[in-house]
Steps between C-alpha positions, in 0.01 A plus 500: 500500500796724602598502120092624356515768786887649344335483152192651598663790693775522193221537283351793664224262638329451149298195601478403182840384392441120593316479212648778277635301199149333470287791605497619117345204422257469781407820458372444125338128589144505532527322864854380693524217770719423748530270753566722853731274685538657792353737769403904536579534907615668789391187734763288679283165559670288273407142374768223621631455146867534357414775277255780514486780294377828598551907429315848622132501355623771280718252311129378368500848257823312318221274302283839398829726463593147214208507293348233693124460598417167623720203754447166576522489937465073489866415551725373741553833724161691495540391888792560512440727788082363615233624461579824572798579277247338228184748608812758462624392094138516389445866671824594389386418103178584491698878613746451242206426252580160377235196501556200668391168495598144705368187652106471487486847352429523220542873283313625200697759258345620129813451257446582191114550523487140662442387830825340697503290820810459664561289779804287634559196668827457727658087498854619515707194653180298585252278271166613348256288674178580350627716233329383183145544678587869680615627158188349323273712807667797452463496155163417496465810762681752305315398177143569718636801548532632168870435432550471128923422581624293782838524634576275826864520635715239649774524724627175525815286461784444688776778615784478273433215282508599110213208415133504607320258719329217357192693593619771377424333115174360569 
Protein backbone atom coordinates (compact mmCIF):
# COMPACT_ATOMS: atom_id res chain seq x y z
CA UNK A 1 0.00 0.00 0.00
CA UNK A 2 2.96 2.24 1.02
CA UNK A 3 3.94 2.26 -2.78
CA UNK A 4 -0.14 3.50 -4.22
CA UNK A 5 0.01 6.18 -1.36
CA UNK A 6 3.88 7.67 -2.92
CA UNK A 7 2.23 7.50 -6.40
CA UNK A 8 -0.85 9.01 -5.42
CA UNK A 9 0.78 11.91 -3.49
CA UNK A 10 3.53 12.13 -6.56
CA UNK A 11 0.74 12.50 -8.73
CA UNK A 12 -0.75 15.43 -7.09
CA UNK A 13 -3.51 13.05 -5.71
CA UNK A 14 -5.22 12.56 -9.22
CA UNK A 15 -7.24 9.51 -8.21
CA UNK A 16 -7.46 8.54 -11.39
CA UNK A 17 -4.06 7.38 -12.47
CA UNK A 18 -4.65 3.58 -11.54
CA UNK A 19 -6.49 3.37 -14.42
CA UNK A 20 -5.01 6.15 -16.65
CA UNK A 21 -3.66 4.16 -19.66
CA UNK A 22 -7.17 2.49 -19.96
CA UNK A 23 -9.30 5.40 -18.91
CA UNK A 24 -9.33 6.59 -22.74
CA UNK A 25 -10.88 3.63 -23.52
CA UNK A 26 -13.31 3.32 -20.71
CA UNK A 27 -14.24 6.52 -21.13
CA UNK A 28 -15.52 5.96 -24.88
CA UNK A 29 -17.14 2.24 -23.99
CA UNK A 30 -20.70 2.29 -23.67
CA UNK A 31 -20.43 0.51 -20.03
CA UNK A 32 -16.89 -0.69 -18.10
CA UNK A 33 -16.65 -3.52 -15.40
CA UNK A 34 -14.46 -4.29 -12.92
CA UNK A 35 -14.16 -6.59 -10.39
CA UNK A 36 -13.50 -4.37 -6.86
CA UNK A 37 -11.19 -6.63 -5.01
CA UNK A 38 -10.81 -5.06 -2.09
CA UNK A 39 -12.28 -2.69 0.60
CA UNK A 40 -13.25 1.35 0.96
CA UNK A 41 -12.46 1.69 5.03
CA UNK A 42 -11.31 3.37 7.92
CA UNK A 43 -12.40 0.24 10.26
CA UNK A 44 -9.77 -1.88 12.05
CA UNK A 45 -11.94 -5.23 12.64
CA UNK A 46 -10.24 -7.35 10.37
CA UNK A 47 -11.17 -10.93 9.11
CA UNK A 48 -8.49 -13.70 10.32
CA UNK A 49 -7.18 -14.15 6.78
CA UNK A 50 -3.51 -13.81 5.35
CA UNK A 51 -4.37 -11.06 3.12
CA UNK A 52 -6.82 -8.26 3.26
CA UNK A 53 -6.96 -5.46 1.20
CA UNK A 54 -8.19 -2.18 2.18
CA UNK A 55 -7.68 1.89 1.47
CA UNK A 56 -9.53 5.37 2.69
CA UNK A 57 -13.21 5.38 1.24
CA UNK A 58 -11.98 8.09 -0.96
CA UNK A 59 -9.80 5.61 -2.85
CA UNK A 60 -13.51 4.39 -4.17
CA UNK A 61 -13.51 7.87 -6.60
CA UNK A 62 -10.28 5.99 -8.42
CA UNK A 63 -13.07 3.73 -10.40
CA UNK A 64 -15.24 7.12 -11.42
CA UNK A 65 -11.95 9.38 -11.79
CA UNK A 66 -11.02 5.85 -14.65
CA UNK A 67 -13.94 5.92 -16.72
CA UNK A 68 -15.46 3.25 -14.79
CA UNK A 69 -19.22 2.85 -13.81
CA UNK A 70 -20.05 -0.48 -12.58
CA UNK A 71 -17.85 -3.45 -10.04
CA UNK A 72 -18.38 -6.79 -9.28
CA UNK A 73 -18.16 -6.90 -4.91
CA UNK A 74 -18.51 -11.17 -5.02
CA UNK A 75 -14.85 -12.02 -4.51
CA UNK A 76 -12.60 -13.29 -2.10
CA UNK A 77 -12.07 -9.96 0.14
CA UNK A 78 -15.46 -8.05 0.09
CA UNK A 79 -15.06 -9.14 3.97
CA UNK A 80 -12.14 -8.54 4.09
CA UNK A 81 -12.74 -6.27 6.97
CA UNK A 82 -16.92 -7.64 8.12
CA UNK A 83 -19.59 -6.40 7.73
CA UNK A 84 -18.80 -3.16 8.45
CA UNK A 85 -15.82 -2.37 6.22
CA UNK A 86 -18.35 -3.99 3.50
CA UNK A 87 -21.51 -1.51 4.58
CA UNK A 88 -18.39 1.07 4.20
CA UNK A 89 -17.15 -0.01 0.14
CA UNK A 90 -20.77 0.15 -0.97
CA UNK A 91 -21.32 3.81 0.74
CA UNK A 92 -18.08 4.75 -0.37
CA UNK A 93 -19.22 3.93 -4.34
CA UNK A 94 -22.44 4.77 -4.43
CA UNK A 95 -20.46 8.55 -3.30
CA UNK A 96 -18.00 8.06 -5.88
CA UNK A 97 -20.94 7.32 -8.36
CA UNK A 98 -20.14 3.92 -9.59
CA UNK A 99 -22.79 0.88 -9.58
CA UNK A 100 -22.23 -2.12 -7.90
CA UNK A 101 -23.32 -5.44 -7.95
CA UNK A 102 -22.34 -9.00 -5.90
CA UNK A 103 -23.66 -12.13 -4.38
CA UNK A 104 -27.60 -12.42 -4.51
CA UNK A 105 -27.74 -8.95 -5.99
CA UNK A 106 -28.45 -8.72 -8.79
CA UNK A 107 -28.03 -4.99 -10.96
CA UNK A 108 -29.90 -3.74 -13.96
CA UNK A 109 -27.93 -1.15 -16.38
CA UNK A 110 -29.48 0.05 -20.09
CA UNK A 111 -26.35 -0.44 -22.52
CA UNK A 112 -26.89 0.38 -25.61
CA UNK A 113 -30.75 0.88 -25.38
CA UNK A 114 -30.88 -2.72 -23.76
CA UNK A 115 -31.46 -3.85 -20.46
CA UNK A 116 -28.21 -5.45 -18.49
CA UNK A 117 -28.18 -7.55 -15.29
CA UNK A 118 -25.08 -7.96 -13.65
CA UNK A 119 -24.47 -10.07 -10.86
CA UNK A 120 -21.43 -12.20 -9.52
CA UNK A 121 -20.84 -15.24 -7.84
CA UNK A 122 -17.57 -15.67 -5.57
CA UNK A 123 -15.99 -19.80 -5.59
CA UNK A 124 -12.45 -18.61 -5.44
CA UNK A 125 -10.38 -21.67 -3.91
CA UNK A 126 -13.58 -23.69 -3.06
CA UNK A 127 -16.06 -25.91 -5.35
CA UNK A 128 -19.40 -24.78 -6.87
CA UNK A 129 -21.84 -26.90 -5.13
CA UNK A 130 -25.06 -26.10 -6.63
CA UNK A 131 -23.79 -23.94 -9.30
CA UNK A 132 -25.50 -25.11 -12.47
CA UNK A 133 -29.05 -24.67 -10.69
CA UNK A 134 -28.18 -20.98 -8.89
CA UNK A 135 -27.03 -19.71 -12.31
CA UNK A 136 -30.15 -21.22 -14.08
CA UNK A 137 -32.42 -19.10 -11.01
CA UNK A 138 -30.75 -16.13 -11.49
CA UNK A 139 -31.12 -16.17 -14.94
CA UNK A 140 -34.49 -17.00 -14.98
CA UNK A 141 -34.84 -13.90 -12.36
CA UNK A 142 -33.03 -11.38 -14.31
CA UNK A 143 -34.88 -12.40 -17.54
CA UNK A 144 -38.45 -11.71 -15.36
CA UNK A 145 -37.09 -8.70 -14.88
CA UNK A 146 -36.77 -7.38 -18.20
CA UNK A 147 -33.07 -8.03 -18.88
CA UNK A 148 -32.57 -8.32 -22.60
CA UNK A 149 -28.34 -9.10 -21.79
CA UNK A 150 -27.10 -11.17 -18.97
CA UNK A 151 -23.72 -10.93 -17.63
CA UNK A 152 -22.96 -13.18 -14.37
CA UNK A 153 -19.32 -12.98 -13.02
CA UNK A 154 -17.17 -15.59 -11.53
CA UNK A 155 -14.43 -15.35 -9.29
CA UNK A 156 -13.16 -18.60 -9.04
CA UNK A 157 -10.01 -20.74 -9.43
CA UNK A 158 -7.17 -21.30 -7.55
CA UNK A 159 -4.41 -18.52 -6.40
CA UNK A 160 -1.57 -18.74 -8.67
CA UNK A 161 -2.24 -21.59 -10.85
CA UNK A 162 -2.16 -20.60 -14.75
CA UNK A 163 -5.03 -23.52 -15.60
CA UNK A 164 -8.70 -23.48 -14.53
CA UNK A 165 -10.50 -25.90 -12.34
CA UNK A 166 -12.21 -28.73 -13.77
CA UNK A 167 -15.29 -26.80 -12.84
CA UNK A 168 -14.10 -24.09 -14.07
CA UNK A 169 -14.86 -25.76 -17.92
CA UNK A 170 -18.12 -27.16 -17.23
Amino acid sequence: MAVFFREYYDRREDMGFPLRYCRPFFYHDSLTVLNCEGTFTETGDMAHKKYRFKGPPTFAGMFSAGGVELVNLANSHTMDYKLPGFEDTKKALEEAGVGFFGEDSIRYVEVCGKTAAFWGYDLFGREPGDLAERLAEDIARAEKNGAELLSPSFHWGVEYSPYPTEFQTW
